[in-house]
C-alpha positions in Angstrom: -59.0 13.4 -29.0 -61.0 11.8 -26.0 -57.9 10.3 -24.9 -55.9 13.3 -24.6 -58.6 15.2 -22.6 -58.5 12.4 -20.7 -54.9 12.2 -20.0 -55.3 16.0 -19.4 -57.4 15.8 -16.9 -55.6 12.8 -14.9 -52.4 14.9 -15.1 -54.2 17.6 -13.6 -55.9 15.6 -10.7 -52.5 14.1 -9.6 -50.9 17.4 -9.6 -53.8 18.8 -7.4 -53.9 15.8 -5.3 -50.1 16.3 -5.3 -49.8 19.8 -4.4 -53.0 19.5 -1.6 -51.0 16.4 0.0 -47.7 18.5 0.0 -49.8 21.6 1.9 -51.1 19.2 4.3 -47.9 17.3 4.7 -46.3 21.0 5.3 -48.9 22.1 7.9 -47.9 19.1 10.4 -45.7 20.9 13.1 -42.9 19.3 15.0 -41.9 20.1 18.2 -39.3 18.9 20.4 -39.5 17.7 24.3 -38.4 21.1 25.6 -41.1 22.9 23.3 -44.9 23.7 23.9 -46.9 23.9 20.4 -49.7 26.9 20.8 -51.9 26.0 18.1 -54.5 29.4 17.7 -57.7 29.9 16.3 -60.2 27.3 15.1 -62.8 26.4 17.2 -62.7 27.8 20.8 -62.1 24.9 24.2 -63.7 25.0 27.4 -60.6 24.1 30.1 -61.2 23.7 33.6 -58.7 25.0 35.9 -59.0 25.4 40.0 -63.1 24.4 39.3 -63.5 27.1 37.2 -64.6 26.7 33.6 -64.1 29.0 30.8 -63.3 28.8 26.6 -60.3 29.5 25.4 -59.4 30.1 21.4 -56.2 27.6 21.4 -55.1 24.0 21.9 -51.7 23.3 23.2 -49.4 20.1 21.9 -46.3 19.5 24.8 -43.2 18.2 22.3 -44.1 15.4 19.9 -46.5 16.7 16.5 -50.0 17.9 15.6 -51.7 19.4 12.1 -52.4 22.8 11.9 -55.6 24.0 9.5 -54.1 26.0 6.4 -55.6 29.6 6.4 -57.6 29.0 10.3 -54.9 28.3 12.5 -51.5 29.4 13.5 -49.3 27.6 15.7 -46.2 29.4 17.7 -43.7 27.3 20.1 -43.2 28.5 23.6 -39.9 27.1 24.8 -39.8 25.0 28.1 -36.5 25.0 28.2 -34.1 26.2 31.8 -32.6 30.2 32.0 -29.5 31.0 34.3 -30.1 34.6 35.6 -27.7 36.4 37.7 -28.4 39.7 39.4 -26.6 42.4 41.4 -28.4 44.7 43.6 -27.0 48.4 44.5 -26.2 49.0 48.1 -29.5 47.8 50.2 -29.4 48.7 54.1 -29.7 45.9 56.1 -31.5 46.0 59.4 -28.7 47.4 61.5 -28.3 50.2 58.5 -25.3 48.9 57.0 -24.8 49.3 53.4 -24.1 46.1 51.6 -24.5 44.9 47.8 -25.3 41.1 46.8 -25.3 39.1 43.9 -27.1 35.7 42.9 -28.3 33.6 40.5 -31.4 31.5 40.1 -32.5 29.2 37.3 -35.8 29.2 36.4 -38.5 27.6 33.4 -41.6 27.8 32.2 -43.7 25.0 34.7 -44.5 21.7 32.7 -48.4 21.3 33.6 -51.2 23.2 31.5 -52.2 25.5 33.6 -48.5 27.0 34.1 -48.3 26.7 29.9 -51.9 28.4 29.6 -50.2 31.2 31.8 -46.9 31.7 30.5 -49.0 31.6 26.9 -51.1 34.4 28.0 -47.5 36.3 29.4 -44.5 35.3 27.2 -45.9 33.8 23.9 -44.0 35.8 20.7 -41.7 37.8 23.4 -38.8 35.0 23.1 -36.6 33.9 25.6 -35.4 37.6 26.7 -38.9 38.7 28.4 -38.7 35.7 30.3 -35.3 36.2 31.9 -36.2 39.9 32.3 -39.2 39.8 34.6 -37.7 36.9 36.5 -34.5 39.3 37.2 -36.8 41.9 38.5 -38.8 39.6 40.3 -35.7 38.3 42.4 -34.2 41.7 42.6 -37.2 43.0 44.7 -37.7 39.9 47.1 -34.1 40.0 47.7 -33.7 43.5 48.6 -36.7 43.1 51.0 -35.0 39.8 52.4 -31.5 41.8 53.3 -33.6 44.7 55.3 -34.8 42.0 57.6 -31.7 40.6 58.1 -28.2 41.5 60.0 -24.8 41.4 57.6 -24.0 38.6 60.3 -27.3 36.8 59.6 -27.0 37.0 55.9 -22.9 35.7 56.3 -24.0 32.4 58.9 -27.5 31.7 57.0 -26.8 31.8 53.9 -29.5 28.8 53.2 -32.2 30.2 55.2 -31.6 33.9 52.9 -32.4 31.8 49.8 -34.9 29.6 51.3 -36.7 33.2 52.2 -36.0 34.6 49.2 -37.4 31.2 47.2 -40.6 31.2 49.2 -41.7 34.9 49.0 -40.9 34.7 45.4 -42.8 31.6 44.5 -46.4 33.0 44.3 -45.6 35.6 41.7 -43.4 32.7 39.6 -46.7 30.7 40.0 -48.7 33.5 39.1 -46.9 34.0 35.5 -46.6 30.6 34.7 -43.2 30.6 35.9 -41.2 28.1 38.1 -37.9 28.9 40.3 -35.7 25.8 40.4 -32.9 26.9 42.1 -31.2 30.0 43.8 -28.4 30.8 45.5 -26.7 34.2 47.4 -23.2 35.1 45.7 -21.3 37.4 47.1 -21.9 40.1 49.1 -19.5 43.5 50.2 -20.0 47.0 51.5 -18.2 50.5 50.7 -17.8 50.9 54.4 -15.1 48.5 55.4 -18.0 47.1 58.0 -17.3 43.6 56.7 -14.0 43.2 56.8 -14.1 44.7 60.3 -16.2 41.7 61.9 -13.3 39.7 61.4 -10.6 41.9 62.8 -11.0 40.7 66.6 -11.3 36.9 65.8 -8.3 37.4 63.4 -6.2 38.9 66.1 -7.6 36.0 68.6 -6.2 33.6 66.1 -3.0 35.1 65.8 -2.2 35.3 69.4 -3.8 31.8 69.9 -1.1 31.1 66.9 1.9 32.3 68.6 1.3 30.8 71.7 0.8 27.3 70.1 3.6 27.8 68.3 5.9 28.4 71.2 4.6 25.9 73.3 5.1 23.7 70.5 8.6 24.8 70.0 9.5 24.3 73.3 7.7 20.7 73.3 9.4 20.2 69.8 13.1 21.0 71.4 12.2 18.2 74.6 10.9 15.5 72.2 14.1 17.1 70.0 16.9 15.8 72.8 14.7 12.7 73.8 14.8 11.5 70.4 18.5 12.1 69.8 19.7 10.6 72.8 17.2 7.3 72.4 18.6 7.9 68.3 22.2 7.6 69.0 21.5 4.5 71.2 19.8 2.6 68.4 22.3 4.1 66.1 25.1 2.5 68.0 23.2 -0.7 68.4 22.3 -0.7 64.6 26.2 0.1 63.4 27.1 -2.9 65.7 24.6 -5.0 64.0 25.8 -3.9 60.8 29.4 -4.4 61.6 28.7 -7.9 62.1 26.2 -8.2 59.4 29.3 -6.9 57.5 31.5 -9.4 58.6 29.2 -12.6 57.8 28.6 -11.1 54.7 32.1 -11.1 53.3 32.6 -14.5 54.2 29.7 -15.4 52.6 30.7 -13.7 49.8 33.9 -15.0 49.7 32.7 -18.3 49.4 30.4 -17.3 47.2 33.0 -15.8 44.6 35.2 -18.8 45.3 32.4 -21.4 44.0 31.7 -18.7 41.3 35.5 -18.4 39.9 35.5 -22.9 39.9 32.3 -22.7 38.1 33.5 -20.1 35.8 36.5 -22.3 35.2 34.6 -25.1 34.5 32.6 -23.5 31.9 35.4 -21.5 30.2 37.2 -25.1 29.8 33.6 -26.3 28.5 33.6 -23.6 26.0 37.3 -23.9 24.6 36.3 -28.0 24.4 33.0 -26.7 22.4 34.1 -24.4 20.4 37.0 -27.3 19.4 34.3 -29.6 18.9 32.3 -26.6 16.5 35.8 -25.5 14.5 36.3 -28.8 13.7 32.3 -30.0 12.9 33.0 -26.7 10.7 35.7 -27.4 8.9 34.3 -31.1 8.1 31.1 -29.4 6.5 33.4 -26.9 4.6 35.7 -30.1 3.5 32.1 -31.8 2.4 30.7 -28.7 1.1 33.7 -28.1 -1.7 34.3 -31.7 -2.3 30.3 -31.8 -3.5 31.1 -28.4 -5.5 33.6 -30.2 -7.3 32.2 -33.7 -8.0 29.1 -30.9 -9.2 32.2 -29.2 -11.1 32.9 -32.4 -12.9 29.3 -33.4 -13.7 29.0 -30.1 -15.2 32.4 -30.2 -17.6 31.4 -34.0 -18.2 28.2 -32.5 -19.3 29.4 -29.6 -21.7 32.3 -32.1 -22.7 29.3 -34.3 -24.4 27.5 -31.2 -25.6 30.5 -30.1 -27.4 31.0 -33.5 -29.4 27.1 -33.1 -30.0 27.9 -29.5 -31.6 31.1 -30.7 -33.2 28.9 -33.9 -34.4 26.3 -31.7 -35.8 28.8 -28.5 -37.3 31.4 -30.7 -38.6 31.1 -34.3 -39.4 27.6 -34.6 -40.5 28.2 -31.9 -42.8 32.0 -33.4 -44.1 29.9 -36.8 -44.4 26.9 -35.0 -46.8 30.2 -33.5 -48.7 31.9 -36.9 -49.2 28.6 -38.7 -50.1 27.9 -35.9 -52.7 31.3 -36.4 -54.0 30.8 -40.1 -54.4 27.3 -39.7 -56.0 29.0 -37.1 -58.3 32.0 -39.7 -59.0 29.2 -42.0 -60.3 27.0 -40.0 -62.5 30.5 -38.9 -64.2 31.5 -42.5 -64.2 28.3 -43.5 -66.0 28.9 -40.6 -68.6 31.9 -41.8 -70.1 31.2 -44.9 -69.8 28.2 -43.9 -72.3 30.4 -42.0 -73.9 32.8 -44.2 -74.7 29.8 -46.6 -75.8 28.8 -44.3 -78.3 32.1 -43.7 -79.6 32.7 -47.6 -80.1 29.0 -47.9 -81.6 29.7 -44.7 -84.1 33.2 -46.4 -84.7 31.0 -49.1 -85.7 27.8 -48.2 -87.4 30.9 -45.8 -89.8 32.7 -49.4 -90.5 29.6 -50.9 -91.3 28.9 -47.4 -93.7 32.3 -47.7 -95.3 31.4 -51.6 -96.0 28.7 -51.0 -97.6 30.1 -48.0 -99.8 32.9 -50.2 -100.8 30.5 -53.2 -101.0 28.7 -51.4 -103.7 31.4 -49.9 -105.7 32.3 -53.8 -106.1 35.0 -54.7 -103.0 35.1 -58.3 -102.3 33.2 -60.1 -99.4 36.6 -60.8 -97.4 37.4 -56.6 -97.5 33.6 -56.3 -95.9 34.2 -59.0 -93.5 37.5 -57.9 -92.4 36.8 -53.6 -91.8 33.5 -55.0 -89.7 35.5 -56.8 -87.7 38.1 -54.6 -87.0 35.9 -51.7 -86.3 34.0 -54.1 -83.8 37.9 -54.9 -82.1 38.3 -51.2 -82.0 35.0 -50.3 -80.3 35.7 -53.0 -77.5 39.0 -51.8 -77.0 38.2 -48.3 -76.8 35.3 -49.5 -74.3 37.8 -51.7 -72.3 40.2 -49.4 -72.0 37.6 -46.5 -70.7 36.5 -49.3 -68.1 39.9 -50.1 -66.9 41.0 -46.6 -66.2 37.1 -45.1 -65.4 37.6 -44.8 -61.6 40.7 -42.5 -61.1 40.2 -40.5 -64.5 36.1 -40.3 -63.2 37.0 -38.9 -60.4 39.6 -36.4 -61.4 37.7 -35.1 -64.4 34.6 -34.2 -61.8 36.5 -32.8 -59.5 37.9 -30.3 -62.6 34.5 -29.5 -63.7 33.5 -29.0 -60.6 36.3 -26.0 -59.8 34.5 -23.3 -61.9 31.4 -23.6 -60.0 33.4 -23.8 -56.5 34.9 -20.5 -58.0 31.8 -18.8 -58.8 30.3 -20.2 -55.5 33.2 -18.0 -53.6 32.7 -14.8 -55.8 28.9 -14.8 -56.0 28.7 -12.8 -52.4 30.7 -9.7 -54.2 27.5 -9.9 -57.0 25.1 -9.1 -54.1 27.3 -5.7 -53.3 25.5 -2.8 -55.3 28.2 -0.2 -54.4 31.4 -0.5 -52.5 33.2 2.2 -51.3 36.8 2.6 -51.0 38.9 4.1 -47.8 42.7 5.4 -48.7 44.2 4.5 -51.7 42.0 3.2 -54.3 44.3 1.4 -56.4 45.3 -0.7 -53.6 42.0 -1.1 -52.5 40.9 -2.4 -55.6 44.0 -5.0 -55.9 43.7 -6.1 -51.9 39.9 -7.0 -53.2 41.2 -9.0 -55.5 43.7 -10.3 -53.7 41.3 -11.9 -50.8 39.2 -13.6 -53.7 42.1 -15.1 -55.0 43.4 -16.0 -51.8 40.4 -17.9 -50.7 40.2 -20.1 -54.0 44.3 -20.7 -53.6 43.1 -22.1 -50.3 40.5 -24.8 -52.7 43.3 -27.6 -53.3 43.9 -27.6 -49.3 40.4 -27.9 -48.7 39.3 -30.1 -51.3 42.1 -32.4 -50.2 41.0 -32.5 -46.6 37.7 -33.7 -46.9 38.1 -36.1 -50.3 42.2 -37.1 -50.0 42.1 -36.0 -53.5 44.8 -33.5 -54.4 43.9 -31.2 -57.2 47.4 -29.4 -57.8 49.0 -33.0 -58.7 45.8 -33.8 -61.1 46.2 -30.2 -62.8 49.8 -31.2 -62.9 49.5 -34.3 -64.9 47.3 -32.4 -66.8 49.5 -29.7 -67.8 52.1 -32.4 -68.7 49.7 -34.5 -70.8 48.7 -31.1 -72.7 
């Protein structure tokens, strides 16, 4: 519980702290260069200004920052910045009585030292920008009407710089007065209802004009003079010049027909040059073309060389490994059939024998002589060896033959077994003859056996079955 008043309270403390540091931060005012901060109330300042001293209830900060006390003082910004005013005054009489109007413009601030500030302060401070332009137009507007009545329309048209110099100086002292300063002014324009104005130039325009025309005739006349002096002097020159081009002429075209003359044997040379080069380049050409397909072919024949020995590879590998494995099973069968009737035929003998020896011994014991025993033992023994000689003599060819028989049933079912993978076949036309053409391929292929059979063993089946057929 401690511990969370505690927390409490910190909490609180840094969001006082917080909030009193935000206030303060938020009472430091900023002003810029052209801007006077008028801080107000607070304590009150004694200034001294012309040796006299007084208190005054604000402090002044020119551009840069200062803190202002929450809830004693209040600051306001009094602009230092530089207004263009322009004015135009009704019709003022001069000092010969002549009606004229005039316009100027001035530019004009608030002065940068603290007295001027204190001043304006007092004058302008919360009135904006607006008051001060204001009293500064009426200001000028009064020195400036006073300034034309002392002064003639020709006065004010040749001095133009001693009118504003007049009107700058008589104004200063108020300006000064309100804090003010009056950079610059200068007299416009200035015209009257009257047609006075425009009158002071009439005579001096017609002076000009007459001076004008004489100039101008005099200075035809003197233009016509120089005119024929010039010509004359122009056609000499011009004949001397046309001479001098004549002859410039003439050593220029036999300079340039020697010129084109060297250029057409140069231009010989060089075509000859070329038709030798581009001989030379036809035939470098057609060597490099001659080289170029000779080394496409010799790249031709590597290539066919190449696929030649590929093919025998794949020929190799498709054909006569696999007719090899064929012939070697064939043999290997030849043997295991030779070694079955040769057991055969060993048992035959054997059971030719052990049924002697049985008969024997019946007879034996139903009282036939030893001689009958002897001789039926011996001539199932002569039998047994003959039968076994004679499966030995002929073993190879009949071997052979008799495997390759026994084998023809599996070959068969071998061929057909594909159609046992089918679950459903489905006829197109005629099903009759659909049926018998399927029939007709299977027996095609195993007509096509004997051929085959014969190709890779050299044994040929249809002359076995023959002799078969014949023996049967």
């Amino acid at each position: 519980m401690n511990l969370t008043i505690l927390l409490i309270i910190i909490g609180a403390t840094a969001a006082v702290v917080a909030l009193l540091i935000f206030a303060f931060a938020k009472q430091y005012r900023k002003v810029g260069p052209n801007e006077v901060l008028i801080i107000s109330g607070g304590r009150k300042r004694t200034v001294d200004e012309d040796g006299t001293r007084y208190k005054v209830g604000y402090r002044m900060q020119i551009g840069g920052g200062a803190f202002v006390m929450p809830f004693i003082e209040e600051a306001q910004v009094l602009p230092l910045e530089t207004y263009t005013v322009t004015l135009r005054t009704p019709e003022v009489l001069t000092k010969q009585g002549v009606h004229i109007i005039a316009e100027a413009s001035a530019q004009i601030k608030v002065a940068s030292n603290e007295t001027a500030i204190r001043k304006a302060a007092e004058q302008f401070l919360g009135r904006g920008a607006g008051a001060i332009k204001e009293v500064a137009i009426n200001i000028l507007e009064g020195f400036v009407r006073s300034t034309l009545g002392a002064m003639t329309v020709e006065e004010i048209y040749q001095n133009r710089d001693e009118f504003a110099r007049v009107v700058r100086r008589n104004a200063e002292q108020d300006f000064t007065r309100m804090g003010l300063e009056l950079l610059s002014f200068n007299l416009g324009d200035i015209s009257d209802t009257q047609g006075y104005i425009a009158a002071l130039g009439l005579p001096r325009i017609v002076q000009v004009k007459r001076d004008a025309t004489v100039a101008q005739a005099e200075s035809e006349r003197d233009t016509a003079i120089k005119s024929s002096l010039a010509r004359k002097e122009g056609d000499i020159v011009r004949f001397q010049v046309e001479s001098e081009i004549a002859a410039a002429n003439r050593d220029y075209e036999l300079k340039r027909s020697e010129f084109q003359a060297e250029i057409n044997r140069r231009k010989a040379q060089a075509d000859a040059a070329y038709e030798l080069e581009k001989h030379k380049q036809a035939t470098m050409l057609k060597k490099a073309e001659y080289d170029t397909r000779l080394v496409e072919k010799e790249s031709a024949i590597k290539v066919e060389t190449e696929e030649i020995k590929r093919r025998e590879l794949e020929l190799d590998a498709t054909v006569r490994k696999p007719a090899e494995a064929r012939k070697y099973q064939i043999e290997v069968d030849a043997e295991a059939e030779r070694i079955r009737l040769s057991t055969e035929a060993k048992g035959r003998a054997e059971a030719r024998l052990t049924e002697g020896q049985a008969e024997i011994e019946v007879k034996k014991g139903e009282g036939i002589s030893r001689i009958e025993y002897t001789r039926k033992l011996g001539q199932a023994e002569a039998d047994a060896m003959a039968a076994k000689a004679e499966a030995f003599k002929s073993y190879s060819e009949a071997a052979m033959q008799q495997m390759m028989i026994d084998k023809l049933p599996e070959l068969a079912r071998a061929i057909a077994e594909p159609l046992s993978k089918v679950d459903k076949i489905v006829m197109i036309g005629d099903g009759a003859s659909g049926v018998s053409k399927l029939t007709g391929q299977v027996a095609s292929v195993l007509a096509q056996v004997p051929e085959v059979v014969e190709a890779i063993s050299g044994i040929d089946l249809r002359k076995i079955l023959g002799k078969k057929d014949k023996a049967g």
